[in-house]
C-alpha positions as CSV (number, residue, x, y, z in Angstrom):
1,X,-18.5,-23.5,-14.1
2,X,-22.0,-22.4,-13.2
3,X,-23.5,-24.9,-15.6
4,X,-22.1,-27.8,-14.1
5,X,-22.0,-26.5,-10.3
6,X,-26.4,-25.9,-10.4
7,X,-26.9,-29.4,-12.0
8,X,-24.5,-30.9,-9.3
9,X,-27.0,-29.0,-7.0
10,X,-30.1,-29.9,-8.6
11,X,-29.1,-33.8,-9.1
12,X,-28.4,-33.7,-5.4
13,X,-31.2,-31.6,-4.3
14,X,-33.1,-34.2,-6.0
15,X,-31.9,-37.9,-4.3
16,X,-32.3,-36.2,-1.1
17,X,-36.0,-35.6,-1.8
18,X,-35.9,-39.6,-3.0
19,X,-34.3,-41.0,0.1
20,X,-36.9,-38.5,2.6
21,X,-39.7,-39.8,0.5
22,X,-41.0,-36.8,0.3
23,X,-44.3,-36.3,-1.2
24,X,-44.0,-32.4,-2.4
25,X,-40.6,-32.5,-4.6
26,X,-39.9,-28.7,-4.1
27,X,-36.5,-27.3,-4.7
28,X,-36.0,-23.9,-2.8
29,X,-33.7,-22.0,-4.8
30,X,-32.7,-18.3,-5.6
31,X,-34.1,-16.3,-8.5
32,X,-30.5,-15.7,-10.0
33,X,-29.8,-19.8,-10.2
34,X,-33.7,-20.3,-11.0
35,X,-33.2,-17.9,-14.1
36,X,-30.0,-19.4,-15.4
37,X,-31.2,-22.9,-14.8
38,X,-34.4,-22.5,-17.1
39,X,-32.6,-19.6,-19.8
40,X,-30.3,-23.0,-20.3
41,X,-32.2,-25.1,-20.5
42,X,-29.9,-28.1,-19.1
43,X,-32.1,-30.2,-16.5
44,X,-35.1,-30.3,-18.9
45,X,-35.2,-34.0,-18.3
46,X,-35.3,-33.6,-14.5
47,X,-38.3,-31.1,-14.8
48,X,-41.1,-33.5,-14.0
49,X,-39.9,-34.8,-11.2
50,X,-39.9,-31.4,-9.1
51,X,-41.2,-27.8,-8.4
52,X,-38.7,-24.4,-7.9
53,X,-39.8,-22.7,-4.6
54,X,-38.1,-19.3,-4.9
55,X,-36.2,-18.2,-1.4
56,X,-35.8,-14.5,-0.5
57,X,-33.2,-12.8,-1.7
58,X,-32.2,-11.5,1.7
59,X,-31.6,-15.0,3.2
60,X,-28.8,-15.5,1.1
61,X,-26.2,-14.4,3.2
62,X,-27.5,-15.6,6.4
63,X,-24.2,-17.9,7.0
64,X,-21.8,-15.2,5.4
65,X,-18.6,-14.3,7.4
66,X,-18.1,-10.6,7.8
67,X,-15.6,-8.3,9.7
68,X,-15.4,-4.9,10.0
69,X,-12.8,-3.0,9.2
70,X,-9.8,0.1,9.0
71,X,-9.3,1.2,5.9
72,X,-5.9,2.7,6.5
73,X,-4.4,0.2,8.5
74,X,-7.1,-3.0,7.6
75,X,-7.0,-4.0,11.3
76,X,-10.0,-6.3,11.9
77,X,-12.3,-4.0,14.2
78,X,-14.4,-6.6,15.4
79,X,-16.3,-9.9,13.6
80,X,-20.3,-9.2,13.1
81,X,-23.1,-11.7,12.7
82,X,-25.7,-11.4,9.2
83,X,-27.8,-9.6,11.0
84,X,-25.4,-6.4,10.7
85,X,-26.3,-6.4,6.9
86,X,-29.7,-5.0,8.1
87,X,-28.4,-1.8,8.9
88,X,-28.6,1.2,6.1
89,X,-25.9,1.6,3.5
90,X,-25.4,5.1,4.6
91,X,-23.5,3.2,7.8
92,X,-20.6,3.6,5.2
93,X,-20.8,7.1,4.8
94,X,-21.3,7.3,8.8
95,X,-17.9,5.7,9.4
96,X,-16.0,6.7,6.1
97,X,-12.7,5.1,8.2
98,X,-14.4,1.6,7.9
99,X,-15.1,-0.8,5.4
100,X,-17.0,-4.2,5.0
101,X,-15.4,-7.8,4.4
102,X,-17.9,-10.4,3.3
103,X,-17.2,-14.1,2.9
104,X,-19.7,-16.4,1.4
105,X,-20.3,-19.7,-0.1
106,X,-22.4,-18.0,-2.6
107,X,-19.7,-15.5,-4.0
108,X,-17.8,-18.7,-4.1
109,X,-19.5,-20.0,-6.7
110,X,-19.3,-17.1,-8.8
111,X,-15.3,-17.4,-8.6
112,X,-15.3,-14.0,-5.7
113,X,-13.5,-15.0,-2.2
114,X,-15.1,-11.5,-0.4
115,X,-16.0,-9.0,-1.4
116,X,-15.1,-5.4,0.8
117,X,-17.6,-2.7,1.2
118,X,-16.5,0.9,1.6
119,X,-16.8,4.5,0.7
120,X,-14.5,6.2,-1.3
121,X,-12.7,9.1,0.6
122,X,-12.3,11.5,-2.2
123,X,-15.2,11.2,-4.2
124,X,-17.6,9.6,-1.7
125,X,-18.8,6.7,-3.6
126,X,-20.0,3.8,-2.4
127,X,-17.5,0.9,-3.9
128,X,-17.4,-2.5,-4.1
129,X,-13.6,-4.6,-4.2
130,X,-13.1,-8.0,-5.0
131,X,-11.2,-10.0,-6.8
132,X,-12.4,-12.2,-9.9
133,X,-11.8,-15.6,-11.1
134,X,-12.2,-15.2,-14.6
135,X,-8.7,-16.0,-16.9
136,X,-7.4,-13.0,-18.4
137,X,-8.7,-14.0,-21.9
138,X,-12.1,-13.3,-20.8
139,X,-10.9,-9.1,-20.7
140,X,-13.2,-8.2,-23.7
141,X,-16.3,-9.9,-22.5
142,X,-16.0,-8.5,-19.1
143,X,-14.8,-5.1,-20.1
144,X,-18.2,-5.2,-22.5
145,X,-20.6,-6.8,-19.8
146,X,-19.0,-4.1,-17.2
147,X,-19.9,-1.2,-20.1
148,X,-23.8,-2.3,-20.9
149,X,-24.9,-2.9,-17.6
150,X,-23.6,0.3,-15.6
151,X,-26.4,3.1,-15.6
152,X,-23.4,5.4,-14.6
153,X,-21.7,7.1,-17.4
154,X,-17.5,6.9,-17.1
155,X,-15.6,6.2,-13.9
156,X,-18.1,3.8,-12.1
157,X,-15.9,0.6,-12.0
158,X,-11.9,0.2,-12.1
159,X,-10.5,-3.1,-13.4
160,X,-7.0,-4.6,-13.7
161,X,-5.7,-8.4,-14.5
162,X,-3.5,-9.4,-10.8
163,X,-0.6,-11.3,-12.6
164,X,0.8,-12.6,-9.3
165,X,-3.5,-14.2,-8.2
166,X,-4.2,-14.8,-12.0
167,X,-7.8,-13.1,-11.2
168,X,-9.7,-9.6,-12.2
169,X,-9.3,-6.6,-8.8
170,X,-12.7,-5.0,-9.9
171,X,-13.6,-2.1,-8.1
172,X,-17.2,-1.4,-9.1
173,X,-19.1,2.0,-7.9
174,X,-22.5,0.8,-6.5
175,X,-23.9,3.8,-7.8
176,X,-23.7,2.4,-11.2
177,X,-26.0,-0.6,-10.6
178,X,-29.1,-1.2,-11.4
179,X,-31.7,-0.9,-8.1
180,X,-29.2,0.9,-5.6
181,X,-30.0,4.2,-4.1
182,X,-28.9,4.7,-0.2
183,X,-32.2,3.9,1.2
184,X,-31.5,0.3,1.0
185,X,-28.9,-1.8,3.5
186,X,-26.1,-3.3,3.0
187,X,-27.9,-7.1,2.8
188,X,-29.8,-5.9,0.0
189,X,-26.8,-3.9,-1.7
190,X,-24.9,-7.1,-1.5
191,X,-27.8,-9.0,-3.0
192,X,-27.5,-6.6,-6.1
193,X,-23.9,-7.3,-6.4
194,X,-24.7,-10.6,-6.2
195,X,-26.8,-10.3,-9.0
196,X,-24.4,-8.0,-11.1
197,X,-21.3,-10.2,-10.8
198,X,-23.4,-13.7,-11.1
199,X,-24.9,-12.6,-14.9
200,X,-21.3,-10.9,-15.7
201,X,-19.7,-14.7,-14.8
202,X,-22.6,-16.1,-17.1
203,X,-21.9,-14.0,-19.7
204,X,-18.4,-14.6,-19.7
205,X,-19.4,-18.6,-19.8
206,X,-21.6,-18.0,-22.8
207,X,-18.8,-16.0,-24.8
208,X,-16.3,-18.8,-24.6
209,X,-19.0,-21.3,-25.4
210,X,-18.9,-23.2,-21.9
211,X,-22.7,-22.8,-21.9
């Protein structure tokens, strides 16, 4: 749960700071986890005790694992370092065979192993595939979140309950979210996704009264 996971992080965040004996308590910290942190309300008794420095989106996926891939056979191309997320979105579009696996601690926490960056070959959009940790009982909340918060009218996301993995396959169209247009790269489309899925988790959270 995302409640429970940034309080583990701020409690910890927090004795490290004690044993360094550091003099500026500042917590560097994304605006996505800043925002829920503070709309929550849960660590009001820690507040006094430290700062939030916000980090750069960007630098979020510094560590992340990603491969490149064939779409029609998903034979691993070849294994790239973050710094290939600097290159333009259109790369899809330039290599419409390929697509993008992304591992990351931080899509862990929002219940997403990878997520896989491609273009479609029909109607050459520029999708988004992962799978979803939220129980199946969540359908409405997610089916409503995924509704509201695409700018896209119909067809911009795909979603289905995997029986066999117990999770959500979403396929969402990147088009449809807020803040992408193909002058951006593919660091700061995944920083959008990011974004996307982390408020559809909380919202999921908040329906079923875990926050």
């Amino acid at each position: 749960m995302l409640k429970d996971v940034l309080k583990q992080f701020i409690e910890t965040e927090i004795e490290k700071m004690q044993r360094n004996q550091e003099k500026d308590a500042i917590i560097d910290i994304y605006k996505e986890e800043q925002d829920f942190i503070e709309r929550h309300a849960f660590i009001d008794e820690l507040k006094d005790t430290f700062t939030f420095r916000e980090k750069k989106p960007i630098t979020r996926f510094d560590d992340a694992y990603i491969e490149r891939g064939l779409k029609e056979t998903e034979e691993v191309i070849d294994t790239e370092t973050s710094s290939f997320l600097t290159r333009p979105i259109i790369y899809l579009k330039e290599h419409m065979d390929e697509f993008i696996y992304i591992e990351s601690r931080w899509l862990e926490l929002i219940g997403v192993d990878a997520i896989s960056l491609e273009v479609d070959d029909v109607f050459k959009t520029y999708d988004a595939l992962l799978g979803l940790k939220l129980q199946k009982k969540h359908e409405k909340v997610i089916r409503e979140y995924l509704n509201k918060n695409s700018i896209c009218k119909n067809g911009s996301f795909d979603l289905m309950f995997n029986q066999k993995d117990g999770m959500w396959d979403l396929n969402v169209s990147l088009e449809g979210l807020q803040g992408f247009n193909e002058e951006i790269t593919l660091g700061e489309a995944m920083c959008i996704i990011y974004r996307f899925l982390f408020r559809l988790v909380e919202a999921a959270e908040e329906e079923k009264g875990i926050i």
